[in-house]
Phi, psi and omega in degrees: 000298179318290203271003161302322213296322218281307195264072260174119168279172163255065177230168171296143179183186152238172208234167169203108136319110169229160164293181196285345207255349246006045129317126204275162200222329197192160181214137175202120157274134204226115147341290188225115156329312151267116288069283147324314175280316173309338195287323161313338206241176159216153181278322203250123335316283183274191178258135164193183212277126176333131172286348185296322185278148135004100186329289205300340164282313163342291187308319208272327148325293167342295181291333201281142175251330167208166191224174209212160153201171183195127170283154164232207199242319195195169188306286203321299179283004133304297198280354166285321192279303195319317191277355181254338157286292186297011118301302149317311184251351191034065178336135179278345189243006161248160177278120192249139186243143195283162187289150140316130163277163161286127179272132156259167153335107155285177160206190192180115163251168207267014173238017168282148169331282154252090178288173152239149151315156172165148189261129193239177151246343198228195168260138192260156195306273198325119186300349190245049144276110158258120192310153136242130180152209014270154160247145198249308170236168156082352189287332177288315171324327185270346203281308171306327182275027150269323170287352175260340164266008177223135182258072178289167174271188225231320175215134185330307151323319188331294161324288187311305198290325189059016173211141188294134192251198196295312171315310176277343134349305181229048171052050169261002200208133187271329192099039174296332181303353162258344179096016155328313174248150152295105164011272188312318162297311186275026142287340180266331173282335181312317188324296189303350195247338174296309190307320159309293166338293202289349191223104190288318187298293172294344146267004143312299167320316181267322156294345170306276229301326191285310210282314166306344197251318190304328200258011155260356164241060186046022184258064182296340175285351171274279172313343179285309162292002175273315167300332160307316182294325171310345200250309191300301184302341192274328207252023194264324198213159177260147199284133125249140175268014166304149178172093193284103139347337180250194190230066185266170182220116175252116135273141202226110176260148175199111206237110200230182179168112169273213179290332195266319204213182189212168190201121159269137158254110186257118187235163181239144185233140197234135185039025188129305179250187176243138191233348164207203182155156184202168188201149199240159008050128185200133195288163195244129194232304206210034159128163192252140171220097163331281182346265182294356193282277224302327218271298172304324163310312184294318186295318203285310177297318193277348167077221183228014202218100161341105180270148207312318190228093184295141146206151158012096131355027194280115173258137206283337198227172154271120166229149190308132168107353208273340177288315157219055170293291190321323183275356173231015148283294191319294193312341182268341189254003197059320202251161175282134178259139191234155170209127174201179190242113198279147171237014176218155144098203177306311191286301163318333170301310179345276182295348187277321175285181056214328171294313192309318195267342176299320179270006173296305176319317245229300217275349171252131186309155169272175186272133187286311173315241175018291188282000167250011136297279208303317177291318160332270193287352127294008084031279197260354164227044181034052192280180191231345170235129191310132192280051183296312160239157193264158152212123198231145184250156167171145173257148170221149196191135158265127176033029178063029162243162178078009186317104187225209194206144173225154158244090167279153181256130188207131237212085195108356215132339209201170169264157198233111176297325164314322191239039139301144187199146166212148210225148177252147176241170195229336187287164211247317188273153140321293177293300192321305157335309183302308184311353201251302163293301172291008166289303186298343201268293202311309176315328195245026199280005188276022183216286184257109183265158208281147172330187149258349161248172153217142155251150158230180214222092153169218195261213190275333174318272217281349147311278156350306189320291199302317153332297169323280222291291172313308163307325165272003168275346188073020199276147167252090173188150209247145188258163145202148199232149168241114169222202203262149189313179176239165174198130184039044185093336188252143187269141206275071202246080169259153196259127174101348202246000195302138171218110184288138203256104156280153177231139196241197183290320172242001160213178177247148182237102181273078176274146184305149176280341176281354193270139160338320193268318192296317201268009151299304178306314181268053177224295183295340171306309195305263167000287166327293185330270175319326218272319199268335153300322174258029162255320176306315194303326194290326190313305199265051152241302183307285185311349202272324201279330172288340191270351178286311202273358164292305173294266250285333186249018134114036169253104167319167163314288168010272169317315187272326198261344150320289174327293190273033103343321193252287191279344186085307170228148202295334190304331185296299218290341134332315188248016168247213181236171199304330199285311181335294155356276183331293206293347187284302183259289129198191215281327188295325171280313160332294184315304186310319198271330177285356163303277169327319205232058204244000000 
C-alpha cells in the first residue's frame, strides 16, 4: 500500500478504496492522482489518516487496506467514470442517489397551420418548437385540461380525415379540416391554452367550474377524474409569491441532510414563474458530504442528453466541483452552462425557498411503522446499511415452459411499481434461472443503481449464488433469502404446517408466524411472488395461443413441443431461417411455420 502511494502518477483518473475484506469503500476523482490520494494520508510516523480530514473521511481511512486507480486522458472524463462506477458499485462512503427520471415537456410547433399539443422528454429536430416545462407531475393532466377547456384539434388524425368527426359534434372542435374556422381565429385559442399552460391557478380554476358542471349533471366519474387531475396538477409546483419582472428561466437545485437522511429539492421557474418541482429523499449511511450530494444530483439529472429548454443554474449552497461540473454541462448542453449561488436579489429568494422546503422536508417525520420494520430487520440480520430500498426476486415456470423472473421494489415505505421489472429466461433448473435473472438486474445497475438490499425467494443455494455473482461484479450490497423449512430434505409445503425459514450469510432464523420482522418479508415474497406468477400466466396464455394457431395450420401437438424444445420461445422462430426449421421437422411444415413467423 505504503509504496502504491509512493509511485501514484501525476495524471487524471480514479482511485477505489477497500477494507482488510476487499469491500469497495470510497470512489473519488483526481486531477492529479498523486496528489489527491496523498492528501488523505500523512507518512510520518507511520502511514495513517491525514489530520486534515474529515470525521467520516477519517473514519473511512481508517478502514483502508488496499487501493485501486485508474487513468484517463482527463478530469472531465474522471467525473464521468466516477460517477458510472458509483453507481454500479455502490460504494459504503459515497453517496448513492436513485437516477432522476426525465421530466417531460408540453410542446407545440408554431409553424403548423393548426398546431397541436403533445409531450415530449427530449428535444425535437424542428427549429419552431415551443416548450413549456419540464413538469414533474401533472404534464398529461395538464396537456387534457387544455383540450378539454380549448377547442383545439383534437387528435392527430383530425386533419388528415377532411371531415368534421365526432369532436366537433360535440363542440371540442371547431372543424379546421372543413375550414370552419381560420388559421388566424384558431391562433387565438392556441394563446388561450399557452396562457392555461403558464398560469396553473386559472386552469384549476376553470377545471373546478367544469368538475361543478359534471356533477350536477350527475356524470359523477367525469368529475371524479377532473379532480384527481386538479390534485395531480397543485402538486406540480411550490407555492410562491415570487414573480420575476422578466421573462428568466431558472433551474434551482437545494440539498439538506440531518443525521439519518439528505432531501433534495428541485424547482424550475419558466418565463418569469415556477411552473413544477418534485423532491427526493436519499439515505445518509456514513456521514453527509455536501460537496458530492450537489455534483451528483446535478450531474445524475441532466444526464448526457441536451434538455429541451437549457437554463441557468442556481444552487442553495457553493460547492468543490461546480467549475467542472459547469464543463461537462457545456458539452452536454451544446451552449456554455453556469452554475451559481446567487448572494442578492430574486434569485436568492429563489434558492432560499428551494432551502425552505428542503428543511420543511427534513422537519417531517418518517413513518414509524415502516421505519421499524425496516431497523427490526436489520437488526437481526445484521446488515451494515439501513434497507431503505428492496429489491426482491422470484422465478416462475410450469414443466419448464414459460420460463420468466420478476423483481419488485420497494421503496420509502411502499412499493414502488416504477421499478418493477420482469424477465423472459432461456435456464431450464432454479439456479440457472435465478443466475439469470440477477445477472439481467446487475447488467442494468449503471442506469438503474443497485437498492440496499436484495431478498431472494429461496435458500442458502441461491443465497450463495447472489454472493458470488455481486463479488465478482465488485457491487457492495447485501442479501437475504427466504424459503420453505426442509423436513428430510425436502421442502415442507403442506398448507398450514409451511414454516418460512430466513437466511443471511451466516445464519438461518426459524421465527414465530406473529413477529413482525418474518411477516414484512413475507410481504415483499408475496409480492415477488404474484408479480412473477401473472408475468408467467401471461407468457403461457401467449405461448398457448400460438402453439394453437399452429395446430390450426396442420402442426401437431408433437411437433410444437419438438419446436420450443429447441428454439425455446416461439419468437426465436422470426430469426432463424426455413432449412433450420426443415432439419428439425421437415421442409413442407418448415414453409408453413416461416409463412407465420417471417
Amino acid at each position: 500500500m505504503l509504496q502504491k502511494l509512493k509511485n501514484l502518477p501525476a495524471q487524471p483518473g480514479i482511485y477505489q478504496y477497500f477494507d482488510e475484506k476487499r469491500r469497495l469503500l470510497y470512489i473519488g476523482k483526481a486531477k492529479n492522482l498523486s496528489n489527491r490520494v496523498k492528501s488523505y494520508f500523512s507518512f510520518t510516523p507511520t502511514l495513517g489518516p491525514s489530520a486534515k480530514l474529515s470525521p467520516r473521511i477519517h473514519q473511512m481511512i481508517l478502514q483502508v487496506a488496499s487501493m485501486h486507480y485508474i487513468v484517463v486522458d482527463s478530469e472531465h472524463d474522471a467525473l464521468i467514470l466516477e460517477n458510472s462506477l458509483i453507481k454500479q458499485l455502490k460504494p459504503k462512503y459515497n453517496i448513492l442517489l436513485r437516477d432522476d427520471k426525465t421530466y417531460p415537456y408540453i410542446y407545440i410547433d408554431t409553424a403548423e397551420t393548426f398546431p397541436r399539443f403533445d409531450i415530449t422528454r427530449k428535444v425535437l429536430k424542428s427549429k419552431t418548437i415551443k416548450y413549456f416545462g419540464p413538469f414533474s407531475i401533472g404534464a398529461r393532466d395538464i396537456l387534457d385540461a387544455v383540450y378539454e377547456l380549448c377547442q383545439l384539434v383534437q387528435k392527430k388524425s383530425c386533419l388528415k380525415a377532411g371531415k368534421a368527426c365526432l369532436f366537433y359534434q360535440i363542440e371540442k372542435c371547431l372543424a379546421p379540416c372543413e375550414g370552419k374556422i381560420t388559421p388566424d381565429e384558431y391562433q387565438k385559442i392556441v394563446a388561450e391554452a399557452m396562457h392555461l399552460i403558464h398560469n396553473k391557478k386559472e386552469l384549476i380554476n376553470r377545471l373546478s367550474k367544469k368538475m361543478h358542471f359534471y356533477a350536477e349533471a350527475l356524470r359523477f366519474e367525469e368529475a371524479k377524474n377532473i379532480r384527481d387531475a386538479i390534485d395531480r396538477i397543485a402538486k406540480s409546483e411550490i407555492k410562491s409569491h415570487i414573480d420575476f419582472a422578466n421573462l428568466d428561466n431558472f433551474d434551482v437545485f437545494a440539498i439538506g441532510a440531518d443525521t439519518s437522511r439528505g432531501a433534495i429539492v428541485r424547482m424550475f421557474m419558466r418565463e418569469g414563474r415556477i411552473v413544477s418541482s418534485s423532491h427526493d429523499f436519499f439515505t445518509i449511511q456514513s456521514g453527509f458530504d455536501k460537496d458530492e450530494a450537489f455534483l451528483r444530483t446535478i450531474m445524475n439529472f441532466y444526464t448526457d442528453q441536451k434538455p429541451p429548454i437549457v437554463a441557468p443554474i442556481l444552487v442553495s449552497d457553493t460547492f468543490e466541483g461546480s467549475e467542472l461540473l459547469q464543463e461537462h454541462l457545456s458539452n452536454v448542453f451544446g451552449k456554455k452552462a453556469t452554475i451559481t449561488n446567487p448572494s442578492r436579489g430574486n434569485k436568492k429568494r429563489l434558492v432560499e425557498l428551494a432551502k425552505k422546503n428542503v428543511d420543511e422536508l427534513l422537519s417531517q417525520p418518517q413513518q414509524h411503522h415502516h421505519l421499524t420494520n425496516l431497523k427490526a430487520l436489520q437488526e437481526l440480520c445484521q446488515l451494515a446499511s439501513f434497507p431503505q430500498r428492496i429489491e426482491v426476486f422470484d422465478n416462475s415456470h410450469i414443466s419448464g415452459q414459460a420460463r420468466v423472473g420478476a423483481m419488485i421494489s420497494y421503496d420509502n415505505g411502499e412499493f414502488d411499481k416504477s421499478g418493477y421489472r420482469t424477465y423472459h429466461l432461456e435456464s431450464r433448473d432454479e439456479y440457472g434461472q435465478m443466475r439469470e435473472t440477477l445477472t439481467r438486474r446487475m447488467e442494468s445497475f449503471e442506469k438503474n443503481p443497485p437498492p440496499d438490499l436484495w431478498v431472494l425467494d429461496g435458500g442458502t443455494t441461491l443465497l450463495s449464488l447472489a454472493q458470488q455473482l455481486l463479488e465478482s461484479h465488485g457491487v457492495n450490497l447485501e442479501v437475504i433469502a427466504i424459503s420453505k423449512e426442509k423436513i428430510d430434505a425436502k421442502s415442507h409445503r403442506a398448507k398450514g404446517k409451511a414454516k418460512d425459514i430466513i437466511h443471511t450469510v451466516n445464519e438461518s432464523f426459524s421465527l414465530q408466524e406473529s413477529d413482525k420482522r418474518l411477516q414484512f418479508v413475507q410481504l415483499l415474497r408475496d409480492e415477488a411472488h404474484r408479480r412473477a406468477i401473472g408475468f408467467h400466466k401471461k407468457t403461457k396464455l401467449k405461448l398457448d395461443q400460438e402453439s394453437k394457431l399452429l395446430n390450426l395450420k396442420g402442426i401437431s401437438p408433437a411437433k410444437i413441443k419438438k419446436l420450443l424444445l429447441h428454439f425455446e420461445t416461439f419468437s426465436k422462430l422470426t430469426k432463424v431461417s426455413e432449412e433450420e426449421i426443415a432439419s428439425l421437422l421437415n421442409k413442407s411444415d418448415a414453409k408453413i411455420i416461416k409463412k407465420i413467423y417471417k
